[in-house]
Each structure stands twice: as C-alpha cells, then as structure tokens.
TIMIZA-356314 format. One record per atom (N, C-alpha, C, O, CB): residue in one letter; x, y, z; residue number from 1. Coordinates in steps of 0.05 Angstrom, whole numbers, plus 32768, in hexadecimal, padded with zeros to 4 digits. Atoms other than C-alpha are relative to their C-alpha. Glycine has a CB too. Layout:
// TIMIZA-356314
<node "A" <X Y Z> NUM>
...
***
This chain:
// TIMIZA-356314
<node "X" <7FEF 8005 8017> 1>
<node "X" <7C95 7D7B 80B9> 1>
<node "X" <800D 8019 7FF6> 1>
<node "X" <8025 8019 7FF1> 1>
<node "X" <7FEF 7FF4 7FEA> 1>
<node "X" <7FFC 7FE4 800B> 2>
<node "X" <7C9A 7DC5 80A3> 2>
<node "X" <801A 8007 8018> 2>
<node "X" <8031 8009 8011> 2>
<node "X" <7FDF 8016 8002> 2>
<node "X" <7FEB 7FFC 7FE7> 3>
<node "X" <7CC1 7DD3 80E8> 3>
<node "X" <801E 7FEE 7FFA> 3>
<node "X" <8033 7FFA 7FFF> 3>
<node "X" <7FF0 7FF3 801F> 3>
<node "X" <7FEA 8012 7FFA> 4>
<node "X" <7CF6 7D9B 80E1> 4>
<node "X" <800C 8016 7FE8> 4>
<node "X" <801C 8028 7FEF> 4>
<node "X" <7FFC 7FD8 7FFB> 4>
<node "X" <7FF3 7FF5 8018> 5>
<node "X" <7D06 7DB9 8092> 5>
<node "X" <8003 8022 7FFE> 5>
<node "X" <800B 8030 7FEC> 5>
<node "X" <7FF0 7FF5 7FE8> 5>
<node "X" <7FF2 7FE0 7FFE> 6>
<node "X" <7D0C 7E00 80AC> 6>
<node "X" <8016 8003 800E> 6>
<node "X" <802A 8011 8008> 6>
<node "X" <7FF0 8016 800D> 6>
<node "X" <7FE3 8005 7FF5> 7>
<node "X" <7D39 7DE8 80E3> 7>
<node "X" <8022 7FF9 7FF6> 7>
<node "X" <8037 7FFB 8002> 7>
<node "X" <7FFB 7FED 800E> 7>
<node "X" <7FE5 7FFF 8013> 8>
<node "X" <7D72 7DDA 80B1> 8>
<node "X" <8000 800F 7FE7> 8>
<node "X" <7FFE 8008 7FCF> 8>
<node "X" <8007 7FE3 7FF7> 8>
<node "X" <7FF8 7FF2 8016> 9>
<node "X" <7D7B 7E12 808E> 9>
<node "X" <7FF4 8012 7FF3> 9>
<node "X" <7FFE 8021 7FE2> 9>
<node "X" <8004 7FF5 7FF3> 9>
<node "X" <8016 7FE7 800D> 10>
<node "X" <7D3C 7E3C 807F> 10>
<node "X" <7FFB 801B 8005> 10>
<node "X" <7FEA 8029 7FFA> 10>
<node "X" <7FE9 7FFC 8003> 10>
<node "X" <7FFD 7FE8 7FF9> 11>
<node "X" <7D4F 7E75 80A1> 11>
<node "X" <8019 8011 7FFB> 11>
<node "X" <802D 8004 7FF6> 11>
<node "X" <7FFA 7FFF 8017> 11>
<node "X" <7FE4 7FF5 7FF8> 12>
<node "X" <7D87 7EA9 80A5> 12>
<node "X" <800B 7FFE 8019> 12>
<node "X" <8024 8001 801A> 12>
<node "X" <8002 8018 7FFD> 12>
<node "X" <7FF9 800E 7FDD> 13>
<node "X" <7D88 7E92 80FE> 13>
<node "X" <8000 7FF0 7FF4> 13>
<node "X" <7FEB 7FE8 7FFC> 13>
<node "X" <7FEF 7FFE 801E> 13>
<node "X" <7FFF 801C 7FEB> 14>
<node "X" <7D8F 7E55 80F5> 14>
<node "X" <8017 7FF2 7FE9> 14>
<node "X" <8013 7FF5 7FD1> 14>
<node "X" <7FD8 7FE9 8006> 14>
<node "X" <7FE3 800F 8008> 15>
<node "X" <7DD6 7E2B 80DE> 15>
<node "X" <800B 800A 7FE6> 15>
<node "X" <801F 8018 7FE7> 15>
<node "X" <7FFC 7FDF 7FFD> 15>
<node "X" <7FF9 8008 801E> 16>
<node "X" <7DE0 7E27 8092> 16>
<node "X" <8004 8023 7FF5> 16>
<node "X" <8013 802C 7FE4> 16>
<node "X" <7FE2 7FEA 7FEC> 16>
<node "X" <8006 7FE6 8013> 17>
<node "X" <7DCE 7E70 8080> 17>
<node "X" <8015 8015 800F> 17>
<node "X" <8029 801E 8004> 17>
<node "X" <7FDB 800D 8001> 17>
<node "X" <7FE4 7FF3 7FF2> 18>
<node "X" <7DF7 7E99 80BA> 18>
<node "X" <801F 7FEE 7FFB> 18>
<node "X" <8034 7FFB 7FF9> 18>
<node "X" <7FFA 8000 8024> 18>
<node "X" <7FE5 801A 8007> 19>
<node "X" <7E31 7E5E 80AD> 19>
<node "X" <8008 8014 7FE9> 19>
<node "X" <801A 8025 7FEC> 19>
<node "X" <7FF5 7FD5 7FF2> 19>
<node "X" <7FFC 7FFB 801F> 20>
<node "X" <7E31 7E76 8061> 20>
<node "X" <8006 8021 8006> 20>
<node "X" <801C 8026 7FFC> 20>
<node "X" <7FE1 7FF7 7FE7> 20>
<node "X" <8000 7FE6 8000> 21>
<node "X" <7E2D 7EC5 8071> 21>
<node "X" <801A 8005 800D> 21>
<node "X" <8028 8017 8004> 21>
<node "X" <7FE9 800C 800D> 21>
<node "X" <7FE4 7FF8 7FF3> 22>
<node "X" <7E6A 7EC4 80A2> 22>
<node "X" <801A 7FF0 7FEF> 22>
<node "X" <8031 7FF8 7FF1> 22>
<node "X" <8000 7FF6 8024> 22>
<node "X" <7FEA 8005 800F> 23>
<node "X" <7E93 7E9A 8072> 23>
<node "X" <7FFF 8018 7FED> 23>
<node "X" <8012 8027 7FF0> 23>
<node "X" <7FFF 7FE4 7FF2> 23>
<node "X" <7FF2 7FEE 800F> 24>
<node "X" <7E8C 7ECB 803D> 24>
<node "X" <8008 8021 8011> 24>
<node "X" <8015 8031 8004> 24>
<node "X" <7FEC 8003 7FE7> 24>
<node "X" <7FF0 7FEA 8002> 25>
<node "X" <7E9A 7F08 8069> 25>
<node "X" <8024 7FFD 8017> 25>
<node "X" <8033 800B 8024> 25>
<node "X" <7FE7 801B 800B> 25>
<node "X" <7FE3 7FFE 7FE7> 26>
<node "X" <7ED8 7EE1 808B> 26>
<node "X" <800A 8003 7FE5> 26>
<node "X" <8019 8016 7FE7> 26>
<node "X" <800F 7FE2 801C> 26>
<node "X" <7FF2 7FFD 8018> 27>
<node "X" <7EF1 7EDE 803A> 27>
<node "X" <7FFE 801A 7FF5> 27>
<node "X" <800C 8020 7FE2> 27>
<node "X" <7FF7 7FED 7FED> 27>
<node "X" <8006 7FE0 8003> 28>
<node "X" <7EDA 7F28 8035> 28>
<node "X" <801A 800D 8008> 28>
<node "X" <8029 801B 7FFA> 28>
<node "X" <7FE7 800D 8015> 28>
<node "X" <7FEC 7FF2 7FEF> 29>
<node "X" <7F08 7F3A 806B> 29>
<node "X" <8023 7FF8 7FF9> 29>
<node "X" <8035 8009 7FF5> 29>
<node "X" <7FF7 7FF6 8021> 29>
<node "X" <7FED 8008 8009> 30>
<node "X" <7F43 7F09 8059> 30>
<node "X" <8012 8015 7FE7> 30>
<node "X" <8028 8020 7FE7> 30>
<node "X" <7FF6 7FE6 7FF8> 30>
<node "X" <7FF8 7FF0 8019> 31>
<node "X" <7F47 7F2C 8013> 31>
<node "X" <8003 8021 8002> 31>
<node "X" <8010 802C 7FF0> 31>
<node "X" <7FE9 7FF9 7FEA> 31>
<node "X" <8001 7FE6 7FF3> 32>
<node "X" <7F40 7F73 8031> 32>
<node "X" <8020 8000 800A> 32>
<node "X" <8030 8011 8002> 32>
<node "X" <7FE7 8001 801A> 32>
<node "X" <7FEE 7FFB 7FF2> 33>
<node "X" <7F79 7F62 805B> 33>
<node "X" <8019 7FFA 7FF2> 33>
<node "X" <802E 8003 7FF9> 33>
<node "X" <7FFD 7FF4 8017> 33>
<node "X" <7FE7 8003 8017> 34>
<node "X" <7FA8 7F45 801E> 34>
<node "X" <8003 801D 7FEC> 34>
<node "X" <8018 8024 7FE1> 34>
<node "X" <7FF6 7FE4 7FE8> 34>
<node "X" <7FFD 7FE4 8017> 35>
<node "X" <7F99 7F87 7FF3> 35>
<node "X" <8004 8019 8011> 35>
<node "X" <8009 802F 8007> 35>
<node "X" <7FE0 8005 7FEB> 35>
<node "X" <7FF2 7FE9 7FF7> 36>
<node "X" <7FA8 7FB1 802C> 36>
<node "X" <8017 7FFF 8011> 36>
<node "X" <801C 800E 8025> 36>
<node "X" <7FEF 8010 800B> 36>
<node "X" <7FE3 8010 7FF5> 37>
<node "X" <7FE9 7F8D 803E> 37>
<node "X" <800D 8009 7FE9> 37>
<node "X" <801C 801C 7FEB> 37>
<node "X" <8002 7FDB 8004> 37>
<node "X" <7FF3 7FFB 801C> 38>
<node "X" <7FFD 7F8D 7FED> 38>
<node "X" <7FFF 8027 7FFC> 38>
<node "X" <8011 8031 7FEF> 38>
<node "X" <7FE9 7FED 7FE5> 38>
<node "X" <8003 7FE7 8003> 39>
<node "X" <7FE8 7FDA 7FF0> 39>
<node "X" <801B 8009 800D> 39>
<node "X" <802D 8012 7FFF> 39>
<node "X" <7FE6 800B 800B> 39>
<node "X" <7FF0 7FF1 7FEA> 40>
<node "X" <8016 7FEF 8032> 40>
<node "X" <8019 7FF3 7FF6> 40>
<node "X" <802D 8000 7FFA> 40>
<node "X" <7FF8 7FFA 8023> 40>
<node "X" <7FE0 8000 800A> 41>
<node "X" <8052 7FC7 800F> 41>
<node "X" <800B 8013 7FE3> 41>
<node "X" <8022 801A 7FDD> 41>
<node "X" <8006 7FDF 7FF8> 41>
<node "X" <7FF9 7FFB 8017> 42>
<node "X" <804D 7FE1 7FCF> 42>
<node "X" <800A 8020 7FFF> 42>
<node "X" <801B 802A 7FF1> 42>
<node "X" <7FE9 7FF8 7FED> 42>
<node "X" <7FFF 7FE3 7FF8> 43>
<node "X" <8045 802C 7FEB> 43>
<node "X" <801F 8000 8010> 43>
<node "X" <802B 8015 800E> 43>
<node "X" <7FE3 8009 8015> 43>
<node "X" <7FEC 7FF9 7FF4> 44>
<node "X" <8084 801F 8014> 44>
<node "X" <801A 7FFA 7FEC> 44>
<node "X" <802F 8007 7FF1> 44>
<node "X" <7FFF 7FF3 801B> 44>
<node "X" <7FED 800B 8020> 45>
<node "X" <80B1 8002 7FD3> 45>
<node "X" <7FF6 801D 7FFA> 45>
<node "X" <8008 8027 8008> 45>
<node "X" <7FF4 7FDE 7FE6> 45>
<node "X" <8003 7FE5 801E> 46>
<node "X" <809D 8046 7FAA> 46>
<node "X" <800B 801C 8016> 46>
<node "X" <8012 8031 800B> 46>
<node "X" <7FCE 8008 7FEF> 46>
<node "X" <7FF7 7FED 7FF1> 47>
<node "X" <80B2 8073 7FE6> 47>
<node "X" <801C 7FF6 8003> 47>
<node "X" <802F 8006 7FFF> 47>
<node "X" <7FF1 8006 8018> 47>
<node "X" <7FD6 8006 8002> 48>
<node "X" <80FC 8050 7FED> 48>
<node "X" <8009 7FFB 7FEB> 48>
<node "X" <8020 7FF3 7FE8> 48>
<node "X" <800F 7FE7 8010> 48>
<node "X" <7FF2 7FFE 8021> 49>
<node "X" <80FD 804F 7F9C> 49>
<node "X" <8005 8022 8005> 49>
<node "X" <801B 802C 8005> 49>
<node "X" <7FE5 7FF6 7FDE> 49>
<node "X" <8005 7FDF 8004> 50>
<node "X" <80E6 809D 7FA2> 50>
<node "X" <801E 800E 8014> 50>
<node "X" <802E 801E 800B> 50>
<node "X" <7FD8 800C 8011> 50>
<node "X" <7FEC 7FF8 7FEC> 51>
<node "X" <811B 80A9 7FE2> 51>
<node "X" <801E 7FFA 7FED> 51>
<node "X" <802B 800D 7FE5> 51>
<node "X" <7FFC 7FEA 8021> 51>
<node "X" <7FE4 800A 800E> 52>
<node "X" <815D 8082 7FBB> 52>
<node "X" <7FFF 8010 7FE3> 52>
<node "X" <8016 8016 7FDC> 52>
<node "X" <8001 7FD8 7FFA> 52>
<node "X" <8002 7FE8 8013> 53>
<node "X" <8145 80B4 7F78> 53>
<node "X" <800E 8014 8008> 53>
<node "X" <8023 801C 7FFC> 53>
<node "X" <7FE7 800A 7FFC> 53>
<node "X" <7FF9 7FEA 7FEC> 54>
<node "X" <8150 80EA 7FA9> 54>
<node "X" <801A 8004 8006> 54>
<node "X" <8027 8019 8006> 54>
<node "X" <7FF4 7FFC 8019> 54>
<node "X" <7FE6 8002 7FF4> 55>
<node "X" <818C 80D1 7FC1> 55>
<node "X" <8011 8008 7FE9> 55>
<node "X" <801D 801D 7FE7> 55>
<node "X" <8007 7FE3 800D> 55>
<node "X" <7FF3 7FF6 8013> 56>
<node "X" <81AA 80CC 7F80> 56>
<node "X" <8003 800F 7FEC> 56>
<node "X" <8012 800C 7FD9> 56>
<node "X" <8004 7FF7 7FFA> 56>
<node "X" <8004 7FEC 8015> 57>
<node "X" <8193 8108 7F5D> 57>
<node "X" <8017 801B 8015> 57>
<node "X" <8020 802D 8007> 57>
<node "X" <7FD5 8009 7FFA> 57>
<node "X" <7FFA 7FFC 7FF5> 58>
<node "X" <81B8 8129 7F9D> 58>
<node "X" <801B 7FFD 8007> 58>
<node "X" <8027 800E 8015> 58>
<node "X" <7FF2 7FFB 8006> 58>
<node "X" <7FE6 8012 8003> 59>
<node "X" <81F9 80FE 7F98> 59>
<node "X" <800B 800B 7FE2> 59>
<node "X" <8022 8011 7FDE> 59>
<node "X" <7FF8 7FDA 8000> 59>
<node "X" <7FF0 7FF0 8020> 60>
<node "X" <81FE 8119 7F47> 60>
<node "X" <8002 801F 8005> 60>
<node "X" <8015 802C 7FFC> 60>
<node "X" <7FEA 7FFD 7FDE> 60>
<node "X" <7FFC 7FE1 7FFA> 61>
<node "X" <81F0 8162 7F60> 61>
<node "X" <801E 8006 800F> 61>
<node "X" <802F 8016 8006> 61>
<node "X" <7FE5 800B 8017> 61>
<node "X" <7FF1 7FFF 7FEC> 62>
<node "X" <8220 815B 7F95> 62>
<node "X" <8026 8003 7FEF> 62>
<node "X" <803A 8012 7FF1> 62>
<node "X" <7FF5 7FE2 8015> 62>
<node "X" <7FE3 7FFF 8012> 63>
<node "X" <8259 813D 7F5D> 63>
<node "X" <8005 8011 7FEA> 63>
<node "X" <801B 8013 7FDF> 63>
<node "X" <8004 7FE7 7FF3> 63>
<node "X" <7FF6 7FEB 8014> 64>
<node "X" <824B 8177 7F2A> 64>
<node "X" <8008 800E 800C> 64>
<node "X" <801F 8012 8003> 64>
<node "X" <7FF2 800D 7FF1> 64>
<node "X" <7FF5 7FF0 7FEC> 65>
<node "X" <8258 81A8 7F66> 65>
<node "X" <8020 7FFC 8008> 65>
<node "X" <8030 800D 8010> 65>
<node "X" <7FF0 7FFB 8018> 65>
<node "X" <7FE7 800E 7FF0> 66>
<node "X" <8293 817D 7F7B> 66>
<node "X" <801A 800B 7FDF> 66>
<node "X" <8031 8014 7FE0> 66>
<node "X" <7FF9 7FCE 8007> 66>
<node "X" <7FF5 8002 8020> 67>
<node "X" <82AD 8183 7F2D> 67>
<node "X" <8004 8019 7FFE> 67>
<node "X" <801B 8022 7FF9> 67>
<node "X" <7FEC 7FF5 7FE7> 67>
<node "X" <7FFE 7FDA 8007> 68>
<node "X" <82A2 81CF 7F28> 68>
<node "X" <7FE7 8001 7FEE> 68>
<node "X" <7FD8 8011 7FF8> 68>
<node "X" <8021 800F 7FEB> 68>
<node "X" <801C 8005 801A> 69>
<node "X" <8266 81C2 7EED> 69>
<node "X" <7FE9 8016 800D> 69>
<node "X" <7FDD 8027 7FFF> 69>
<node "X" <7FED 7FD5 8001> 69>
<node "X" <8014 7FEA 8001> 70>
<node "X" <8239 81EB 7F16> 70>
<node "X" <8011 800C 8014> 70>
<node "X" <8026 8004 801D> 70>
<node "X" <7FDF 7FFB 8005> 70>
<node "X" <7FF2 7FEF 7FEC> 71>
<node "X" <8244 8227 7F49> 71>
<node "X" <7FEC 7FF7 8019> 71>
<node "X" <7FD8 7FE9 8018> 71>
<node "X" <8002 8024 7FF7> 71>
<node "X" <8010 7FFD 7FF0> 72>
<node "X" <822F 8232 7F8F> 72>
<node "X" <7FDC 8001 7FFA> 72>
<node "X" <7FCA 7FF2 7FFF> 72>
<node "X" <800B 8014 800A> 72>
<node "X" <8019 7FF4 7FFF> 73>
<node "X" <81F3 8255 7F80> 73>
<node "X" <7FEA 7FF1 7FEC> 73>
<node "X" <7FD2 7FF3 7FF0> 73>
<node "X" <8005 801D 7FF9> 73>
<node "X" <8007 801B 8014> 74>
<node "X" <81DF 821F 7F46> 74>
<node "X" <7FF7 7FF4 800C> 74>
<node "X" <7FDE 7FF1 800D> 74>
<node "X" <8012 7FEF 7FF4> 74>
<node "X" <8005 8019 7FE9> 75>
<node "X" <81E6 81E9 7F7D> 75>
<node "X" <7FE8 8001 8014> 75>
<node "X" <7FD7 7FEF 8017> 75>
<node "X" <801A 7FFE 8013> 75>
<node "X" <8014 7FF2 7FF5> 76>
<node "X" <81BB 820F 7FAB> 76>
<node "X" <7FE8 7FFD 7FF2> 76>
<node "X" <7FDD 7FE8 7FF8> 76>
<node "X" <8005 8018 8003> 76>
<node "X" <8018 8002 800E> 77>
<node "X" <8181 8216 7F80> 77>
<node "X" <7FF5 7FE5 7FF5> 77>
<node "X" <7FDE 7FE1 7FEF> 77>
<node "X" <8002 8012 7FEC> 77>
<node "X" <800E 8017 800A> 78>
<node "X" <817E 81D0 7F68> 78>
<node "X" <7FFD 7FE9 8010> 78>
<node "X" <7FF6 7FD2 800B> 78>
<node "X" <8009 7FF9 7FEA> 78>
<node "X" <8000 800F 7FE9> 79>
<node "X" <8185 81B9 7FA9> 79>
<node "X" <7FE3 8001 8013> 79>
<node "X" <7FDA 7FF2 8024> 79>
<node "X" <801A 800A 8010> 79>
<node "X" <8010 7FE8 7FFA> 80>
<node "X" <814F 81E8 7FB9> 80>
<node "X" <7FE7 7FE8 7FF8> 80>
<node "X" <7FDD 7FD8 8008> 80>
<node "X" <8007 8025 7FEB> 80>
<node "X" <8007 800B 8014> 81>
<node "X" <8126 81C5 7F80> 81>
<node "X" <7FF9 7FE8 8010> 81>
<node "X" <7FE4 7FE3 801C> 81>
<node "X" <8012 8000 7FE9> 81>
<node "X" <7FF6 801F 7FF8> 82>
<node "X" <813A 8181 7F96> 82>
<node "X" <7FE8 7FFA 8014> 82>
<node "X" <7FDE 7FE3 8013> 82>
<node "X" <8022 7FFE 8010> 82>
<node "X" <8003 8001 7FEA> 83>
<node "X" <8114 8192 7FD6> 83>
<node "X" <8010 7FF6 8016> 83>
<node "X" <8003 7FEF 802A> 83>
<node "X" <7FF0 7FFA 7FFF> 83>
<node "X" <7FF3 8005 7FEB> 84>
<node "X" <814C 8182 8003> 84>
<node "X" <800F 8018 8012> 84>
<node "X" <801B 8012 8027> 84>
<node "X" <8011 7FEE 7FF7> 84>
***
C-alpha cells in the first residue's frame, strides 16, 4: 500500500515533483530572457539618444564658427571638449 502512494509523487525521482521543479526553472529562464532582452534595447535607445546629442551639440558649434561668434581656436577647444 505504502509503495503504490510513494509511486505518485512522494519523491523528488519520481513524476509530480521533478514535473513541478522544471516548470518553475523553464519560467526562471523565460523571465531572465525578457529582462535581458528589455535591458539590451533600452541600452541601445540611450546610446543613439547620447550619439544624435552629440551630433547636435556639433552641428550648433559648427554654425557659431560658420557665423564668426566664435574663433578658430574657440572651436578647437570645444570641439576638443565635445570629445570629437
């Protein structure tokens, strides 16, 4: 009698208990793999916000230069700055 009611389920071998352990680490993994999907987009959005900044802090330097507003050596240094 004891045998039959260990055979369903009284162990971690045997059906019900490994069943239950690999569902939660296939939902482990699922959610792992959504938060480091949402990570790698969000990181690549803040580097082509940060790049188009760049661009147009580069684009106003460029039109004070163009204007006369600053000199060579002005331009230089805040280009310098800029890191470009």
């Amino acid at each position: 009698m004891w045998a039959r009611m260990m055979a369903w389920g009284g162990s971690w071998g045997s059906g019900w208990g490994l069943f239950g352990l690999m569902h939660l680490l296939w939902w482990i993994v699922v959610l792992l793999a959504v938060i480091a999907l949402l990570r790698w987009t969000s990181g690549r959005a803040v580097l082509r916000a940060r790049t188009l900044e760049e661009d147009r802090a580069i684009d106003i330097l460029r039109e004070r230069y163009a204007r006369g507003e600053i000199d060579k050596a002005e331009f230089e240094e805040r280009k310098r700055e800029l890191g470009i």
